[in-house]
C-alpha atoms as one frame of an Amber mdcrd trajectory, in Angstrom:
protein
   0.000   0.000   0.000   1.405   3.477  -0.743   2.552   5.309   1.977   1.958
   9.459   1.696   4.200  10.225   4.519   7.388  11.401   3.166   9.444  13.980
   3.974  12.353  15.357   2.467  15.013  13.613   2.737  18.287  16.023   2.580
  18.966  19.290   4.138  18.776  22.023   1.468  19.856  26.067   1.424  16.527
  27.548   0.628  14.305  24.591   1.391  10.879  25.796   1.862   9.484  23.892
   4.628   9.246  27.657   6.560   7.212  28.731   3.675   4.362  26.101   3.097
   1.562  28.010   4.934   2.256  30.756   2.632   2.436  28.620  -0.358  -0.186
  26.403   0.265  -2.439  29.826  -0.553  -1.374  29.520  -3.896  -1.615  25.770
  -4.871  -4.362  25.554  -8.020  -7.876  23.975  -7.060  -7.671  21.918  -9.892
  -4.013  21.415 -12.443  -2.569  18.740 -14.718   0.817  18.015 -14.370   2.976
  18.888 -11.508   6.604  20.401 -12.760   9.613  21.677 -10.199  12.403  22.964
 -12.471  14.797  23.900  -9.764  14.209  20.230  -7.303  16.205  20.936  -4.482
  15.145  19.157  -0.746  11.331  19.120  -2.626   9.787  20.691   0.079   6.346
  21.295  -2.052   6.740  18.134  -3.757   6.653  16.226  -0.498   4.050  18.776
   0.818   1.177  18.125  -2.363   2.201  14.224  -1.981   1.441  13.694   1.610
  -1.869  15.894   0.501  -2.588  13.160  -2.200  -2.634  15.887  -4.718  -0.307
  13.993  -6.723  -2.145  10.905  -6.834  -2.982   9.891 -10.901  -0.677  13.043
 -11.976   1.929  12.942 -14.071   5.156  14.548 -12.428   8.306  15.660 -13.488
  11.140  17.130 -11.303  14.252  18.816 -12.661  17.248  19.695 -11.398  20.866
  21.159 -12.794  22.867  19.938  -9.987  24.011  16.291 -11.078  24.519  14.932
  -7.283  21.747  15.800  -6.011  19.626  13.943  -9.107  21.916  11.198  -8.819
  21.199  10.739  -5.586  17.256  10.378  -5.319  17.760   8.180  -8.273  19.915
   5.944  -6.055  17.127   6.043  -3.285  14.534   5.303  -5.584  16.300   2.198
  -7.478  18.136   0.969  -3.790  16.852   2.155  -0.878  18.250  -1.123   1.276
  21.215  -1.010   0.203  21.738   2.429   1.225  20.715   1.892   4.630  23.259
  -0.681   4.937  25.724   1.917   3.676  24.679   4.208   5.808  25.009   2.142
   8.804  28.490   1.513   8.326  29.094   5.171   7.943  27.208   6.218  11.187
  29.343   3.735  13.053  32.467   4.951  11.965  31.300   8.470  12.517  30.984
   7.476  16.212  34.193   6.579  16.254  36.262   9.324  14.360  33.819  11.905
  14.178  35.135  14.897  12.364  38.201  13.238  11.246  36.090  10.538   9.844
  33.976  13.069   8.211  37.292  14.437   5.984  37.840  11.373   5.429  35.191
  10.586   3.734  34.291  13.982   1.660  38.386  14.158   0.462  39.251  10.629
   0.076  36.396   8.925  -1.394  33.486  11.096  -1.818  35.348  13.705  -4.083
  37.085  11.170  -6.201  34.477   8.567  -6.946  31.606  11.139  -7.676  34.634
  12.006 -10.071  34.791   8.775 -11.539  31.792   8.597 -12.141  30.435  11.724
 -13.952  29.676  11.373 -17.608  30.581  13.953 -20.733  27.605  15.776 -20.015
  27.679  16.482 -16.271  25.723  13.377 -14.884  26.864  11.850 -12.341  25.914
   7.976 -12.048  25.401   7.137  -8.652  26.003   3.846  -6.702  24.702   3.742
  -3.285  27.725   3.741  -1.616  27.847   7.368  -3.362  24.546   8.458  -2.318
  24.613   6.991   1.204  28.036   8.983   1.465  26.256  12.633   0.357  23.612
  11.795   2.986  26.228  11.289   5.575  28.369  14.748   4.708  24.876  16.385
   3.998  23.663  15.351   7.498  26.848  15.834   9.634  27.967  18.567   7.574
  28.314  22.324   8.355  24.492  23.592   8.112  23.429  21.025   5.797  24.761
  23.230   3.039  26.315  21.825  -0.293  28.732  23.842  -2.333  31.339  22.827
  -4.810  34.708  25.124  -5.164  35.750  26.080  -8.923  36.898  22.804  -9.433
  33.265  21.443  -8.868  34.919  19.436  -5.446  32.765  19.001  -2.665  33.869
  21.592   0.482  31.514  21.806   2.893  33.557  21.752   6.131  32.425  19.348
   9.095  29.830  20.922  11.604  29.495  20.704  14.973  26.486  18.199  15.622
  26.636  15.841  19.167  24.436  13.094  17.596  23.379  13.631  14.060  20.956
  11.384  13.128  22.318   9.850  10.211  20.317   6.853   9.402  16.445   7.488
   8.901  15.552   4.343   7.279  11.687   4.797   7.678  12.125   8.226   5.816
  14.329   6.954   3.083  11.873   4.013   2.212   8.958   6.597   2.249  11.215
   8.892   0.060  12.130   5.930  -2.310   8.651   4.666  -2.609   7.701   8.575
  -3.775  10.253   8.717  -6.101   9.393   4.964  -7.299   5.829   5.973  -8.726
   5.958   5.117 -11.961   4.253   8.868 -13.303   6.787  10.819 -11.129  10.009
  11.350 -13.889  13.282  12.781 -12.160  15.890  14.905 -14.506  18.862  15.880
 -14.677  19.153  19.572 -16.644  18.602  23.193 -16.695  15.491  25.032 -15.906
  14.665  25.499 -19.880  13.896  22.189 -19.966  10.041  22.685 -18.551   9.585
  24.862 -22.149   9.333  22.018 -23.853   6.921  20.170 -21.375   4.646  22.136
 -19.471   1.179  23.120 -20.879  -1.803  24.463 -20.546  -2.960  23.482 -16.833
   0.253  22.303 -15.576   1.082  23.625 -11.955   4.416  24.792 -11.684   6.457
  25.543  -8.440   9.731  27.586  -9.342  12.009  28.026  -6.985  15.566  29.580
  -8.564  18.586  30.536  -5.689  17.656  33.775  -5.067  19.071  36.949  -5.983
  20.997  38.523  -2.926  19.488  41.420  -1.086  23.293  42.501  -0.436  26.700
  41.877  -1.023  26.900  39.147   2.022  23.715  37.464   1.098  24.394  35.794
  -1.692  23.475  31.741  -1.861  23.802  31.371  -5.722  26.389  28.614  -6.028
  24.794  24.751  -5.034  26.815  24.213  -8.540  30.062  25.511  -9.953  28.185
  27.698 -12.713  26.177  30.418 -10.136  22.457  32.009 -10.844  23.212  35.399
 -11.745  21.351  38.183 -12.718  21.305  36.907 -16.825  20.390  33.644 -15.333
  17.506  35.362 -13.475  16.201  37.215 -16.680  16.411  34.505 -18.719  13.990
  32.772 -16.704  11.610  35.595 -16.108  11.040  35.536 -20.085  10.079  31.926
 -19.453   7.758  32.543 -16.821   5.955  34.908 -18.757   6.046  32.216 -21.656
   4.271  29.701 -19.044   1.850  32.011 -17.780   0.899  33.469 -21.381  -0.225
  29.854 -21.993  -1.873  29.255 -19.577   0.403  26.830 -17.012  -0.373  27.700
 -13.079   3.251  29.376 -12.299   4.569  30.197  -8.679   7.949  31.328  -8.174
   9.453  32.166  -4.827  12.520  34.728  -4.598  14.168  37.260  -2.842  12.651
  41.092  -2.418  16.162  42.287  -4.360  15.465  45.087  -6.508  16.212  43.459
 -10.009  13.341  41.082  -8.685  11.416  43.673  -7.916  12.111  45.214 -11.672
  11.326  41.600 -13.377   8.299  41.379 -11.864   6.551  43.473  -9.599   7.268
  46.763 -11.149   7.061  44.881 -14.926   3.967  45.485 -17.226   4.663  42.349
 -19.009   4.454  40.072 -16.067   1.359  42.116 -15.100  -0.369  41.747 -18.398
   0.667  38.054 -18.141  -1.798  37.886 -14.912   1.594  37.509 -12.362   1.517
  39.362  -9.063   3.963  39.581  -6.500   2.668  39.033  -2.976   5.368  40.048
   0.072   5.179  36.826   2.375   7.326  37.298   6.161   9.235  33.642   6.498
  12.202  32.772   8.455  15.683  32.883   7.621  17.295  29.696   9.165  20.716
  30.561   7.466  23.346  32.907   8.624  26.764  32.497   9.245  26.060  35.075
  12.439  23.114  33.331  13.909  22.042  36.875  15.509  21.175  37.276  11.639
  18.377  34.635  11.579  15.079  35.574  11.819  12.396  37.088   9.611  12.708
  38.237   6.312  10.292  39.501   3.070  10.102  37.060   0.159   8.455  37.710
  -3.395   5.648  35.056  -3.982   4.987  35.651  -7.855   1.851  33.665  -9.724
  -1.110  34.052 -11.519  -2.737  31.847  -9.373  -5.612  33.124  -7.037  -4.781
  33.394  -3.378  -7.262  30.994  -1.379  -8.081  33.152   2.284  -5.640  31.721
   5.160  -7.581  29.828   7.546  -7.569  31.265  10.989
């Protein structure tokens, strides 16, 4: 019987679990396919699963960083034997802690996700590899993932007393999600939804956002960053989506070019997009006085439904 409990599975820089209530004002009554072109932890995913929302809809998830694809692949196809992998990692972590964690991300994580990336950027992974990005990704330094300009893995240890590093009842549920034989995972840019999405599709887009300042900038969960031609390029295919007549919403930043692409834009108007201002919580900050509330852009042309009280 399938299970609607999952929850996502890895720790993500801009997840959006802080952000359902808001976003759940904006899911369509009624859409076709669901499409995510930027993946990431698949916070909404996750959320309009356990909702059944998904249930007898076709669903396609894209992503442009390779690990991260190649990874819920793994979980999908071999969910055991990444538990057992996993097991044997938590163990040793008990043991060597931080030591084992370098280990780990210089000595066989770096190299074999290495040897194992195609001509085009996949990256085919085994679930020795996957278990191993779980492991960094759940003992390293806020759960973050970044790549240097050599596209290594550099996250540096954090400081966690008892990480919980083996969730097998999560990673089954996660597996079983990704196992459904309508929901289609892909590796590739954010273009790609041009050539899918339609009339009625529901799309949740959800692009690193463009930095408020010079010391807020998350752009770079790959070695090529989102910058500001990246951002236009996919406001023109927004406006494409909306114009015919796909459910868009797209989450980002209150930065000013954001606010020119959109709010203060009489194409994205005419297109039927607002912006709404949503509060949610920063949860990362290198200075933890730092975290706390924040204004976020919530752009669709999907009616708000009232907030229950």
């Amino acid at each position: 019987m399938e299970s609607l409990n999952a929850r996502p599975l890895l720790k993500w820089v801009g997840g959006k679990r802080q952000l359902l209530p808001h976003l759940r004002r904006f899911y369509p009554a009624v859409f076709n396919r669901y499409v995510e072109p930027f993946l990431g932890s698949g916070a909404v995913f996750f959320d309009l699963y356990r909702a059944g929302r998904l249930r007898d809809r076709d669903v396609v998830l894209i992503d442009s960083n390779a690990d991260l694809i190649g990874c819920y692949e793994s979980v999908r196809d071999n969910p055991d034997a990444i538990v057992r992998a996993l097991d044997r990692l938590a163990a040793a972590h008990a043991r060597g802690g931080q030591r084992h964690y370098y280990d780990v991300r210089d000595a066989r994580f770096n190299p074999l996700r290495e040897a194992r990336r195609a001509s085009d950027g996949r990256i085919a992974y085994t679930p020795e590899l996957a278990a191993m990005l779980i492991y960094l990704n759940r003992t390293g330094f806020n759960g973050l993932f970044r790549v240097n300009a050599s596209g290594r893995f550099n996250v540096p240890a954090g400081r966690y007393e008892r990480p919980r590093i083996v969730d097998r009842a999560r990673l089954l549920q996660v597996s079983q999600a990704f196992s459904n034989p309508r929901v289609r995972l892909e590796y590739g840019s954010f273009e790609k939804v041009d050539e899918i999405a339609g009339p009625g599709d529901f799309l949740y887009v959800d692009p690193p956002y463009a930095p408020v300042s010079r010391t807020a900038n998350f752009t770079g969960y790959t070695s090529s960053p989102f910058d500001t031609r990246q951002q236009r390029r996919l406001q023109l295919l927004v406006l494409s989506l909306a114009r015919r007549g796909s459910y868009v919403l797209l989450s980002n930043s209150t930065a000013g070019e954001i606010v020119g692409l959109y709010d203060g834009n009489d194409q994205a108007r005419r297109a039927g997009l607002r912006a709404h201002r949503v509060e949610s919580r920063r949860a990362v900050n290198s200075n933890p006085a730092r975290r706390g509330f924040v204004d976020e852009f919530l752009i669709t042309n999907v009616e708000p439904v009232a907030q229950s009280s």
